[in-house]
C-alpha positions in Angstrom: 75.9 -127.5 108.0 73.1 -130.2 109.0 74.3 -130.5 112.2 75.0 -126.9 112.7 71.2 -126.2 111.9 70.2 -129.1 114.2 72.1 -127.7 117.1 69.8 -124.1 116.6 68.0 -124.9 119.6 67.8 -122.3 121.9 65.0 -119.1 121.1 66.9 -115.5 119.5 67.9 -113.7 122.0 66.4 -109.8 122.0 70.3 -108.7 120.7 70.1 -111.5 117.7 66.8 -109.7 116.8 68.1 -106.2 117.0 71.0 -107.1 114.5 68.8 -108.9 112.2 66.5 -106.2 111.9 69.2 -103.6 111.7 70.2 -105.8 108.5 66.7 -105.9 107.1 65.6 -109.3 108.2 62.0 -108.9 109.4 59.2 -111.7 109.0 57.2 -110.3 106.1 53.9 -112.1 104.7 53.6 -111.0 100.9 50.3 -112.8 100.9 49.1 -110.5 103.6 49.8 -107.3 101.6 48.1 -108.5 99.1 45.2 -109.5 100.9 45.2 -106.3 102.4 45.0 -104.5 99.1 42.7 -106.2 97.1 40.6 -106.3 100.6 40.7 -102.1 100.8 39.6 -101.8 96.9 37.2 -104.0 97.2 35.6 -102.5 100.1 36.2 -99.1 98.4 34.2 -100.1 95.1 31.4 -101.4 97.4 30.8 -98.5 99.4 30.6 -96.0 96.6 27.9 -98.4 95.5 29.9 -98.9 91.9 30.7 -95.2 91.6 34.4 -96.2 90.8 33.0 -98.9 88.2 30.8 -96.5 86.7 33.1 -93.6 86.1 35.8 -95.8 85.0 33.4 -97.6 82.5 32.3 -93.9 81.0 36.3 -93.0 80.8 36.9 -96.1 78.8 33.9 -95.8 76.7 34.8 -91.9 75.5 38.0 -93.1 74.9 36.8 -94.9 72.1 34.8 -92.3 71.0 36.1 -89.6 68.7 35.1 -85.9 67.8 34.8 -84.9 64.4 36.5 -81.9 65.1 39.6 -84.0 66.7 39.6 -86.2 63.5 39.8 -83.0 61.3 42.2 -81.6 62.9 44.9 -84.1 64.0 46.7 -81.4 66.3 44.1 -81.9 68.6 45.0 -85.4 69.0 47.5 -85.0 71.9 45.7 -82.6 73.8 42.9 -85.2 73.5 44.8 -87.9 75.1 46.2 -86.1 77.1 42.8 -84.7 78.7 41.8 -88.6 79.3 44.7 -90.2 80.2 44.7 -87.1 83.4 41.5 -87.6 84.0 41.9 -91.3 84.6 44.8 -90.9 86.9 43.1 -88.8 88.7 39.9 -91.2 89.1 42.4 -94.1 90.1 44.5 -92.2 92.6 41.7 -92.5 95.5 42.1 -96.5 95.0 46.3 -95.8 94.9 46.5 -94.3 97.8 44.1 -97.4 99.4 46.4 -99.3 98.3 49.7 -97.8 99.5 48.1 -97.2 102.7 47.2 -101.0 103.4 50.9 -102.1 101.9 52.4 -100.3 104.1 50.4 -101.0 107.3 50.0 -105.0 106.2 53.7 -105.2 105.8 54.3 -103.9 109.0 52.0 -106.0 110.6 54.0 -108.9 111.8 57.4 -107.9 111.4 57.2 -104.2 112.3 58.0 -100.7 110.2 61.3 -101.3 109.2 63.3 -99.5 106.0 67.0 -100.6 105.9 69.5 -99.8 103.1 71.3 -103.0 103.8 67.7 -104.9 102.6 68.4 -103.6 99.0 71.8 -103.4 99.0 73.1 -106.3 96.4 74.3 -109.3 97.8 77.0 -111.2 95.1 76.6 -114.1 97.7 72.9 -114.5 96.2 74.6 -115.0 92.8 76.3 -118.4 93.7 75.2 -121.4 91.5 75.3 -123.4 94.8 73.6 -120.8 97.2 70.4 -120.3 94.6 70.4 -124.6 93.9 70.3 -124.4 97.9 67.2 -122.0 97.9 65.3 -123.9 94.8 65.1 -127.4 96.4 64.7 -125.9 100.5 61.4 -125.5 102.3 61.0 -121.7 101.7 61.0 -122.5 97.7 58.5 -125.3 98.8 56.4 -123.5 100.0 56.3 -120.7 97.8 55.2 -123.1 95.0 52.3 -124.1 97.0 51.2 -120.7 97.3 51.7 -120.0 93.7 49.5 -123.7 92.7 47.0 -122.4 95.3 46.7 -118.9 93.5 47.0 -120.0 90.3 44.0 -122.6 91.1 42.4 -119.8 93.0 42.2 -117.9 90.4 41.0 -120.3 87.8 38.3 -121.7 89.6 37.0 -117.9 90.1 37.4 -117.2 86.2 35.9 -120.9 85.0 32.5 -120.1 87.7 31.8 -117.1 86.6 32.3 -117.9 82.8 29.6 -120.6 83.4 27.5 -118.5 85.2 27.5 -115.5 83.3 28.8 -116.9 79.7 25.2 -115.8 78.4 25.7 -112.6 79.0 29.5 -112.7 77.8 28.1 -113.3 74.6 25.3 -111.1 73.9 28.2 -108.1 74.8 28.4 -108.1 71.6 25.3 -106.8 70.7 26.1 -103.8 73.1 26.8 -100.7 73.3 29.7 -99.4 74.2 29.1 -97.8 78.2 26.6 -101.0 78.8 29.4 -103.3 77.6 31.8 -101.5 80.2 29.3 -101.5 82.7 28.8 -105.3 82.2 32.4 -105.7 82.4 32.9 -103.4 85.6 30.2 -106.0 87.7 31.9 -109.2 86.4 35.7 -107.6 87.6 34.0 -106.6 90.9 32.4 -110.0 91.4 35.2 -111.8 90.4 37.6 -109.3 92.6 35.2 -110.3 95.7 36.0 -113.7 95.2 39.5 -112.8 94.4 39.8 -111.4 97.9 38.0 -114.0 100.2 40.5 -116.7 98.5 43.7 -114.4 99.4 42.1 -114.1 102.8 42.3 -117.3 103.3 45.5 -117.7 102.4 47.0 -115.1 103.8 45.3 -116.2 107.4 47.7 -119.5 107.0 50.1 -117.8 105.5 50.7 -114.9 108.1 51.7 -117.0 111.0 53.7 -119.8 109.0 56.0 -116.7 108.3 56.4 -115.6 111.6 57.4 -119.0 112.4 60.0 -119.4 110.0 61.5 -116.4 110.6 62.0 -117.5 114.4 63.3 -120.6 113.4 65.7 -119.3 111.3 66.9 -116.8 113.9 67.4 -119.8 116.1 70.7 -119.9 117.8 73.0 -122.6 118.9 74.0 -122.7 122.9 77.3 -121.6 122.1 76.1 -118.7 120.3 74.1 -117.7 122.8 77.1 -118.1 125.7 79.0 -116.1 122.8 76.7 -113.3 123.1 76.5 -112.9 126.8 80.5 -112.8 127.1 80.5 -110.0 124.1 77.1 -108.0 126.0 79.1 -108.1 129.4 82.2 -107.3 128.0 80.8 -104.2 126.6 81.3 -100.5 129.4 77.6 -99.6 129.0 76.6 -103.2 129.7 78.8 -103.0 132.5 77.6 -100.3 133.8 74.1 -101.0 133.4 74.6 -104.4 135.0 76.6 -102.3 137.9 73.6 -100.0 138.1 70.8 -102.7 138.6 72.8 -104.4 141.0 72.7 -101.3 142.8 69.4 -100.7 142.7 68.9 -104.1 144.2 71.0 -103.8 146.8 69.6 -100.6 147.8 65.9 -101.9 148.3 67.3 -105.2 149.9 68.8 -103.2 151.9 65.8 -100.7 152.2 64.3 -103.7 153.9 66.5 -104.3 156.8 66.1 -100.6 158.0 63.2 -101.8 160.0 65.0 -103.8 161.9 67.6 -101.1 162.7 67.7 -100.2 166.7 69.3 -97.0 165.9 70.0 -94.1 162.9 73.4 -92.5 163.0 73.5 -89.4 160.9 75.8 -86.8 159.4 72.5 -85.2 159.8 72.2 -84.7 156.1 74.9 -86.4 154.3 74.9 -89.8 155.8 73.4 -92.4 157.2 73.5 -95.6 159.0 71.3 -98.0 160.8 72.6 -100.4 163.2 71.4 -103.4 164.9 72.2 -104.5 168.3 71.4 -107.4 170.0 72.4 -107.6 173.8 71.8 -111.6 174.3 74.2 -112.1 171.3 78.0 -112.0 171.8 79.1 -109.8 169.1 79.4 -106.4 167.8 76.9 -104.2 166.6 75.9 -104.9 162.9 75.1 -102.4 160.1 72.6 -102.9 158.3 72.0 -100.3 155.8 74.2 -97.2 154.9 74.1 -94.4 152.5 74.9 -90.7 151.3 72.8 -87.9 149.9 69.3 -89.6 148.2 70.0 -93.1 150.1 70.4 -91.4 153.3 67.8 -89.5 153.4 65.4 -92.3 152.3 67.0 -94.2 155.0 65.7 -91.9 157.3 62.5 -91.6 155.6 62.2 -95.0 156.5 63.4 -94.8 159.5 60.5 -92.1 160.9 58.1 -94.7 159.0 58.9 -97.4 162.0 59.4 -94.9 164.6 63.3 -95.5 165.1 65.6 -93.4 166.6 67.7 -91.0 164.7 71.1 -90.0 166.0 73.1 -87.0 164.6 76.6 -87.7 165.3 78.6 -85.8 162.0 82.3 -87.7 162.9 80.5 -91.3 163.8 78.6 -91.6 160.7 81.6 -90.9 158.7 83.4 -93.2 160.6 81.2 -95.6 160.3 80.1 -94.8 156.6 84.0 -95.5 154.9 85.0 -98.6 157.1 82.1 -100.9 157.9 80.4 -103.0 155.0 76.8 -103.9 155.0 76.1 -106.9 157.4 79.2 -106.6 158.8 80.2 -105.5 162.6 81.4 -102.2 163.4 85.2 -101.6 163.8 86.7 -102.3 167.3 88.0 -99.2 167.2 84.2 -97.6 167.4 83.1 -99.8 170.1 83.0 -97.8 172.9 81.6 -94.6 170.5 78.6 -96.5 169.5 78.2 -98.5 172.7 77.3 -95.0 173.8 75.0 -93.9 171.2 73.1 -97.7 171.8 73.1 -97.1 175.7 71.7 -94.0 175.4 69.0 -95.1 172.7 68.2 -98.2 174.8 67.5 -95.9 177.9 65.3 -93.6 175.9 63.0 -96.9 175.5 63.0 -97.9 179.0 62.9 -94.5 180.5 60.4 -94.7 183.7 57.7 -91.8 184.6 59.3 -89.1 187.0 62.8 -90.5 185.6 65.3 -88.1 184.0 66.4 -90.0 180.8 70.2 -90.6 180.3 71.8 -87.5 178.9 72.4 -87.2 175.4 76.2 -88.2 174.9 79.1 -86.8 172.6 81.1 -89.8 171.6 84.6 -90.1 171.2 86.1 -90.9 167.7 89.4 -91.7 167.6 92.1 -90.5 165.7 92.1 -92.9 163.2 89.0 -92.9 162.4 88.4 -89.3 161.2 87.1 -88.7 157.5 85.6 -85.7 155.8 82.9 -86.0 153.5 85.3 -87.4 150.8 86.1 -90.6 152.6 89.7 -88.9 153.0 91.1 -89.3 156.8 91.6 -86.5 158.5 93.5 -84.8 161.3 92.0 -84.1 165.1 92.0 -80.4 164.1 90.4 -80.3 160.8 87.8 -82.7 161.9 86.7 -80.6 164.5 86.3 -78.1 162.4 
């Protein structure tokens, strides 16, 4: 297992995120939530300027105050409590809603919105004498107790300050009434609250990114895991064909990218397309460099206009050309003499004198076995003249 864990090199891969998550394993900082929330209530209670305080210090006060109509008649009683314990819900909901609100938000915060059944589901692996030793003496439970000593100390330090700072007036409360007492009261919580708060700030600010961390590091994976992956993402069909499709699209503006170079456009005129390359110092055939149907061809002569080449319709060539040549590779011998013409007569359209009548425009000659309809299916002489 040690070695295992050391091996968990390599960074999770987007997939091992996605499954995580889809199980409920999210980075979650508990110490920001409650940052959060005690940070919205006590900006809450400051900005009313103690209205909060106030109203919940008269609430408690009347509570201890009884009617002597309520004593005399004891049916009042529930009605009676019931009348207060309404009215303090409604006085707290404002602050519960604060509260849910920032929850919410905080607990999304670094690990996204995320509600899974499988989070709650119950695990019998957690109830494993070995599994929970394992999770007492590991770094997680580590550090969990520091946060609990800082907390605790947090909030002992806040309680012992203010009792030395306020312990005169702790014990002349006695002497009060009942509303002042609760007022009293309501400052001390609020100070103490605000002191509370810039603590769990603090906290929470280390806190925050340490659980990020160690959520990566425990989504590490091992280089085998990783080559694992990969084989099961490629061996998947929509992988596939999303792999397919972007090696497409690739190929199309690499190819995009040699039309430029093109001396000529042979076209079905709609259909197809292809652009060829000739070089007459070279000993070789003509080359094609870009080909395409529908969409491709037209952007091919899109591009084709864009450099000023010269577009040839010639239905049976293209198809020709289209089902039997492959990018970068020379023509067929069997279309030599067809294209030859198309290239002579292209050439002598660019070297055409004043007062000169250019070459005509020639028909070439496909032959037999290179006939195809639209379909890529061969064809005979008859139907292809059709």
């Amino acid at each position: 297992m040690a070695d295992d864990s050391a091996e968990r090199t390599e960074e999770p891969t987007s997939r091992k995120l996605q499954r995580s998550r889809e199980e409920g394993q999210v980075a979650r900082s508990v110490e920001l939530t409650s940052a959060a929330v005690m940070s919205g209530w006590v900006i809450c209670l400051v900005a009313t300027g103690g209205f909060w305080l106030h109203e919940i210090s008269t609430k408690f006060a009347a509570g201890f105050k009884f009617d002597r109509k309520v004593l005399d008649s004891p049916s009042l009683l529930p009605a009676t409590f019931a009348s207060q314990v309404l009215d303090g819900l409604l006085l707290i909901l404002p602050m519960m809603l604060v509260a849910v609100t920032l929850a919410v938000l905080a607990s999304g915060a670094i690990g996204g919105f995320l509600f899974s059944i499988k989070s709650i589901a119950p695990k019998f692996s957690k109830l494993s004498p070995l599994a929970g030793l394992k999770r007492m003496l590991g770094s997680h439970a580590i550090v969990e107790l520091i946060k609990a000593v800082l907390k605790f100390g947090l909030v002992g330090t806040v309680l012992l300050v203010l009792l030395d700072k306020h312990f005169s007036k702790l014990i002349g409360m006695g002497n009060m009434g009942l509303e002042p007492a609760f007022a009293l009261a309501g400052s001390l919580i609020l100070e103490a609250l605000i002191w509370l708060t810039l603590g769990l700030v603090l906290i929470a600010l280390i806190d925050a990114p340490y659980q990020r961390f160690s959520f990566m590091k425990r989504m590490r994976m091992t280089k085998q895991e990783i080559r694992d992956e990969h084989k099961d993402m490629e061996g998947r069909p929509e992988i596939k064909a999303q792999i397919r499709r972007r090696q497409r699209e690739i190929a199309n503006v690499r190819m995009m990218k040699k039309v430029k170079d093109a001396d000529v456009i042979i076209t079905n005129p709609e259909h197809f397309a292809i652009a060829l390359s000739y070089d007459p110092t070279a000993d070789g055939a003509p080359i094609l460099l870009a080909k395409g149907a529908d969409f491709v061809a037209a952007k091919i002569r899109e591009e084709a206009k864009t450099h000023s080449i010269e577009i040839f319709e010639a239905p049976q060539l293209a198809r020709a050309l289209y089902f039997t040549t492959e990018l970068d590779q020379p023509i067929p011998e069997a279309l030599y003499f067809a294209v030859a013409q198309v290239i002579a007569y292209v050439f002598s359209l660019a070297n055409v004198e004043p007062g000169v009548e250019p070459m005509l425009r020639p028909s070439p000659a496909i032959p037999k076995s290179m006939l195809f309809d639209a379909n890529g299916r061969q064809l005979e002489p008859e139907a292809a003249s059709a």
